[in-house]
Every structure is written in C-alpha cells, then in structure tokens.
C-alpha positions in Angstrom: -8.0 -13.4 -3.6 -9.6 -14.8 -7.2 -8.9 -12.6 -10.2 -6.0 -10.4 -10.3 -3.1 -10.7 -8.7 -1.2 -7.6 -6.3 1.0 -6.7 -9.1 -1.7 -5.8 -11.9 -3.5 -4.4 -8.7 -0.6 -2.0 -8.6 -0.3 -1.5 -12.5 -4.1 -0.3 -12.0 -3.6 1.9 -9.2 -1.2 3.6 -10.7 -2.6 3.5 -14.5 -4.7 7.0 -15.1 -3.1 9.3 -12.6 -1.0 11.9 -13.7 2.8 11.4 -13.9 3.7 12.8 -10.7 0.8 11.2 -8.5 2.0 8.0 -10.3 5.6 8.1 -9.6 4.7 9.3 -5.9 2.7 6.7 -5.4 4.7 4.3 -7.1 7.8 5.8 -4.4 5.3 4.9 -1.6 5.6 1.6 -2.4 8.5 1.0 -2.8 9.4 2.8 0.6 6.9 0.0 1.8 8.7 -3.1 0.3 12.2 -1.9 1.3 10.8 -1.4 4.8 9.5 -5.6 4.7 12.6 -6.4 2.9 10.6 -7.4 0.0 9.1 -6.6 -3.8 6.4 -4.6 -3.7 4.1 -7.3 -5.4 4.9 -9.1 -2.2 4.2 -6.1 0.1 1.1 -5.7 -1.2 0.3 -9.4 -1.2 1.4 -9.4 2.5 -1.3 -6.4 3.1 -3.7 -8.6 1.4 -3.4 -11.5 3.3 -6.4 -10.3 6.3 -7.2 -7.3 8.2 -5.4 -8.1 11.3 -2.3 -8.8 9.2 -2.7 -5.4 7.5 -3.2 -3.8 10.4 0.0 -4.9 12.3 2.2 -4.2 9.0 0.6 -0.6 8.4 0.9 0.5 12.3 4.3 -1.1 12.3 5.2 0.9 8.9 3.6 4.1 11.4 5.9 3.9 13.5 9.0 3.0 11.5 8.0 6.5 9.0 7.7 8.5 12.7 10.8 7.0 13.8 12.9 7.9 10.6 11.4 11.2 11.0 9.9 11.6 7.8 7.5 15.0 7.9 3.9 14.4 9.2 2.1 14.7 5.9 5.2 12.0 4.0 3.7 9.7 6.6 0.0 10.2 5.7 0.7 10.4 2.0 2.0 7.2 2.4 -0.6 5.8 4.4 -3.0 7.4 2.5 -2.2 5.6 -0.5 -1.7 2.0 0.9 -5.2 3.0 1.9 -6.5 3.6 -1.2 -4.7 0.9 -2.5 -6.6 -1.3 -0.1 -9.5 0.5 -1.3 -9.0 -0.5 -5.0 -8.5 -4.2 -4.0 -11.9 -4.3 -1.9 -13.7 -2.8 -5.4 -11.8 -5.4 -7.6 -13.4 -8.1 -5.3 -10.1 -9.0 -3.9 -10.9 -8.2 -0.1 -13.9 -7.7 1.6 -12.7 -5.5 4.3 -11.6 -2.2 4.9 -8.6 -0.4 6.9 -9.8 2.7 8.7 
C-alpha cells in the first residue's frame, strides 16, 4: 500500500460528487466503522489489508445490514460504495485486486 494512505483515499472518493452522494457515502462509512468498532480510516485500512480479509469483513457487514433489517437497496448502497471505494484504491495503485 505505497502512496496514499486510506484516509486521503476517502477524502478522494468523496471529493467531486455532489453534496448528497457525498454525505451518503460518507454515512456509509461510517455505518462501516461503527459496525468494526473503529475510525473509518481504519475500516478502510482493514478492507485494504487482502482480498480474503475484505471479503470476510464485507460478507460479515452482509449479514449484520440484513440482520438489522435495513431495506434491501440500504444494503446494496452500502455495499456498492465500499465497492467502488475498493475500486478507487485498485486505480490509485493501492490494491491489485478486485471484490466482485
């Protein structure tokens, strides 16, 4: 993981979209780090650690947005943009996989 770090990842996902994108994306993160008990620079750092890893977290996150019973597209909204967050991190060179 040379170059940036996962918080100016985040500060560039989030930089260009429009306001409400941002802060919904920005609430789908954070909805991510309370569910690890963490910041989300270290949520995202924990997704960045290898596929497998990410994996577990994001099929664990699954099931904990199913089990709160959060409405099926709040679940893939906010897998959808750890996804593309992932995404962002393979184009920076930070990764060199990919989460389907």
């Amino acid at each position: 993981m040379e170059g940036i770090g996962p918080g100016e990842l985040v500060r560039r996902f989030l930089s260009g979209r429009s306001p409400a994108t941002a802060r919904a994306y920005a609430a789908d993160l954070e909805d991510l780090a309370r569910f690890l008990g963490t910041s989300i620079e270290d949520a995202v750092r924990s997704l960045l650690l290898g596929p497998e890893s990410a994996r577990r977290r994001l099929l664990e996150y699954a099931v904990d947005l199913r089990r709160r019973g959060l409405a099926p597209a709040t679940r893939r909204r906010r897998l959808a943009t750890l996804r593309a967050l992932l995404g962002m991190a393979r184009e920076q060179g930070m990764i060199t996989w990919a989460v389907e």
